[in-house]
MIZA-182990 format. One record per residue (C-alpha): x, y, z. Coordinates in steps of 0.5 Angstrom, whole numbers, plus 500, padded with zeros to 3 digits. Layout:
N
<u X, v Y, w Z>
...
This chain:
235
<u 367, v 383, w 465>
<u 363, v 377, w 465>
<u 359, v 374, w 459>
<u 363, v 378, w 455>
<u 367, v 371, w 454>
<u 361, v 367, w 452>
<u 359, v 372, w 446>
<u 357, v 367, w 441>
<u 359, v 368, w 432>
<u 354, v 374, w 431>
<u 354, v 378, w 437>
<u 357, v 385, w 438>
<u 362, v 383, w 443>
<u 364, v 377, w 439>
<u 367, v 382, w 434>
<u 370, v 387, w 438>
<u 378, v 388, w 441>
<u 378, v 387, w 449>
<u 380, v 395, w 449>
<u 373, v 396, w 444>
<u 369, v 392, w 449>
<u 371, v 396, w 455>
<u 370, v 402, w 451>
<u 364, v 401, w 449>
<u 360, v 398, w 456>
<u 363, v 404, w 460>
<u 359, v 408, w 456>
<u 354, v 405, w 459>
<u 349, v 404, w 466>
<u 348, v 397, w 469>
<u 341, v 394, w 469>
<u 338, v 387, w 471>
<u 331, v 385, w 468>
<u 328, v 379, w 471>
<u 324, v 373, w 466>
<u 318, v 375, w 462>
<u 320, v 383, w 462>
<u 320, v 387, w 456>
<u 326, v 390, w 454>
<u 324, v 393, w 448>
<u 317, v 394, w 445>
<u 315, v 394, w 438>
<u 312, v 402, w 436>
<u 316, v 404, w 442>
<u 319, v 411, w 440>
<u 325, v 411, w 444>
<u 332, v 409, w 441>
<u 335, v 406, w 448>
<u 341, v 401, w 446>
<u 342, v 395, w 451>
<u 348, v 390, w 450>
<u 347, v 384, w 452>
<u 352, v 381, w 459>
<u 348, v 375, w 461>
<u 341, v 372, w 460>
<u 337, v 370, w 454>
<u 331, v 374, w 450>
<u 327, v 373, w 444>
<u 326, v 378, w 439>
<u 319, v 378, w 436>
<u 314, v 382, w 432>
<u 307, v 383, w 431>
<u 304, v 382, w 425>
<u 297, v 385, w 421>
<u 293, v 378, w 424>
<u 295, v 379, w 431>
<u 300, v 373, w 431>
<u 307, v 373, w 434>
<u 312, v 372, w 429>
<u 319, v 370, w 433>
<u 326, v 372, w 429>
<u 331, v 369, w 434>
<u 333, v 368, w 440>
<u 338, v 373, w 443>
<u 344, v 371, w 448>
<u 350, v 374, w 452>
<u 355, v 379, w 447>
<u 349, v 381, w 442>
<u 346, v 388, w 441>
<u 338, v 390, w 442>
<u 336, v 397, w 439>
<u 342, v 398, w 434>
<u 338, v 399, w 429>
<u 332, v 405, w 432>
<u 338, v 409, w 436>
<u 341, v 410, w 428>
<u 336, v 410, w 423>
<u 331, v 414, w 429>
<u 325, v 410, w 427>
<u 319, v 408, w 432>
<u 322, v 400, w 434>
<u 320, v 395, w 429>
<u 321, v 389, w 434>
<u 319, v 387, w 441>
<u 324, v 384, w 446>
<u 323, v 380, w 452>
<u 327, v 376, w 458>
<u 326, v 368, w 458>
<u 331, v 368, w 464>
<u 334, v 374, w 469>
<u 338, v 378, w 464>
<u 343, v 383, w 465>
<u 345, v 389, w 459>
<u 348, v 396, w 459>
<u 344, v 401, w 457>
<u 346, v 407, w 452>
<u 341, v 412, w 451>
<u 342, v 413, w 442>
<u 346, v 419, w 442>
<u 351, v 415, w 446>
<u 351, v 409, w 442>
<u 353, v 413, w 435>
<u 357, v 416, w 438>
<u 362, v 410, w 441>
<u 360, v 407, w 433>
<u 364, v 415, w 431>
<u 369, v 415, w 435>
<u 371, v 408, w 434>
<u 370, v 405, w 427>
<u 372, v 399, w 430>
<u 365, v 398, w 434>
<u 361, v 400, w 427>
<u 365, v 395, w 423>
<u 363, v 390, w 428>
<u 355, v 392, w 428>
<u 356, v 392, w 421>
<u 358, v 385, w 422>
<u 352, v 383, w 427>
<u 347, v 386, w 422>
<u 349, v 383, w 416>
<u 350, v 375, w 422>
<u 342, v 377, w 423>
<u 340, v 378, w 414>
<u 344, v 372, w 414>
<u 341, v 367, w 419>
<u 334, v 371, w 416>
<u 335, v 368, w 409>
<u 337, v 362, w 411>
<u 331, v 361, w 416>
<u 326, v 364, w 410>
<u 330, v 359, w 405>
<u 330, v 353, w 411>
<u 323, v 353, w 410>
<u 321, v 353, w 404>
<u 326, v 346, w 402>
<u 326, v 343, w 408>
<u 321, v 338, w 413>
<u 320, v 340, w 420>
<u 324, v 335, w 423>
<u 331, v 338, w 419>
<u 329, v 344, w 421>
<u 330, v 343, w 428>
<u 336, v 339, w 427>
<u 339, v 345, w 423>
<u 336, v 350, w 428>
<u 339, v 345, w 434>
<u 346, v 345, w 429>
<u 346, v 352, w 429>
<u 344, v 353, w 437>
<u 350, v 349, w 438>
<u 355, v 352, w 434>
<u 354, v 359, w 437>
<u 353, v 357, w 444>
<u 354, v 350, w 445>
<u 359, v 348, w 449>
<u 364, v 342, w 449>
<u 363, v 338, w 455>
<u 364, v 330, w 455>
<u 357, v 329, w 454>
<u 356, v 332, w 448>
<u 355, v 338, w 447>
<u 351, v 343, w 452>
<u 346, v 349, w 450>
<u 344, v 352, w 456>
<u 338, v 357, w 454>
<u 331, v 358, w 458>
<u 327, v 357, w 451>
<u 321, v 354, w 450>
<u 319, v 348, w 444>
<u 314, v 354, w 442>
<u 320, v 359, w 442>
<u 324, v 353, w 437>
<u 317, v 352, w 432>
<u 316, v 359, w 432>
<u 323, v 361, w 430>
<u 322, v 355, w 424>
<u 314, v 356, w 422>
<u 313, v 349, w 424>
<u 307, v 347, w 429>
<u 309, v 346, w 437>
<u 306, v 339, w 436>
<u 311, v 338, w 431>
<u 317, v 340, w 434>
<u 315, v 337, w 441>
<u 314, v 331, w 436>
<u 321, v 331, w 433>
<u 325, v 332, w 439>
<u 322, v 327, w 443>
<u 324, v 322, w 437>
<u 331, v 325, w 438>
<u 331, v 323, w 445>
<u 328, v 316, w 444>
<u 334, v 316, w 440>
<u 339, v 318, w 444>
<u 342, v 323, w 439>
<u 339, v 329, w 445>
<u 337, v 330, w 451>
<u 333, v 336, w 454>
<u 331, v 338, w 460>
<u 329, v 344, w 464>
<u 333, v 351, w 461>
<u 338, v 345, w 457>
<u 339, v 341, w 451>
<u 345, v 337, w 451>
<u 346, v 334, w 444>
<u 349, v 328, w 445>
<u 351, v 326, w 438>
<u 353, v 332, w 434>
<u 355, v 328, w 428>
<u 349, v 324, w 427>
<u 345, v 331, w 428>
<u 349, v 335, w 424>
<u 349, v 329, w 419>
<u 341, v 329, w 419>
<u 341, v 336, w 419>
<u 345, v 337, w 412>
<u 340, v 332, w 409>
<u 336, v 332, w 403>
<u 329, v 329, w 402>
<u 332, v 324, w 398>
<u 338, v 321, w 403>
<u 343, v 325, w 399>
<u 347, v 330, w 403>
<u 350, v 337, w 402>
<u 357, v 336, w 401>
């Protein structure tokens, strides 16, 4: 099936078996969404799960003051709605395209049937979730300790790792998201992050563009991004 293959580290799909992948995306029906749909809508009662086949979405909430806060960014292999189709509990975030995406959708009876009738499928939507708890924390402790500029670095290394691909530039990250999306992700100002990418690009270390972001230098990024305030750096 295509897309399956360019789950990245984290995803559902990632985790699974050919022959579990099969299962689980027959059990399902095929629908496109176009950019800016709502897939998911925070509060929404429905327990509908959506795999992920191609396209990026972005996985927000709400909050009591009325801003948009931004989880993350969501890319072909992951899965949408896992946790209101188990737990039964009202959606606690919204989900929207950022470019044309294609899911298979399960209604919630279904998805917990496949993660009852392969335990394989259920270990591995154990593993997402624990992926996503993992990059919270991290994000959380992220931005306590690091300044701005870091922060993008280490947000672009991670980008990178999971769906970069290798190219003889560098390395390639095809994704349709925004420099508000990359502030929102890592609790910075947009004008900050436009600020620091624009100095990566002076510096020849990125280059972006519509829908792209090619990092040409991953060491010097990876190496900036594990920097300390001090110049030391992480082991």
């Amino acid at each position: 099936m295509s897309g399956h293959d360019d789950a990245g580290e984290g995803a559902l799909l990632a985790y699974l078996a050919d022959a579990d992948r099969d299962y689980l995306l027959a059990r399902g029906t095929r629908r496109r969404f176009r950019a800016n749909d709502a897939l998911l809508m925070q509060g929404d009662p429905t327990d509908h799960v959506h795999v992920l086949v191609s396209g990026w979405v972005r996985v927000s909430m709400i909050v009591e003051d009325g801003r948009e806060v931004l989880f993350g960014l969501r890319g072909p292999g992951e899965v949408l709605g896992d946790l209101a189709a188990v737990t039964g509990r009202p959606r606690s975030a919204s989900v929207r395209a950022i470019e044309p995406c294609t899911v298979v959708q399960l209604t919630g009876a279904e998805f917990v049937d496949v993660l009852h009738t392969r335990p394989e499928i259920a270990i591995a939507t154990i593993k997402t979730v624990a992926s996503r708890l993992r990059d919270a924390e991290s994000a959380r402790i992220g931005s306590a300790a690091f300044d701005v500029s870091r922060r993008v670095a280490v947000f672009l290394v991670r980008l990178a790792e999971e769906r970069g691909k290798r190219v003889p530039e560098g390395v390639l990250i095809e994704a349709a998201f925004s420099q508000e999306d990359i502030a929102s992700q890592i609790g910075a100002a947009r004008r900050t992050v436009a600020r620091t990418l624009r100095v990566l690009r002076e510096r020849g270390i990125v280059e972006t563009g519509r829908r792209r972001i090619l990092i040409r230098k991953p060491s010097v990024l990876r190496n900036f991004a594990r920097s300390e305030p001090n110049g030391t750096q992480h082991p």
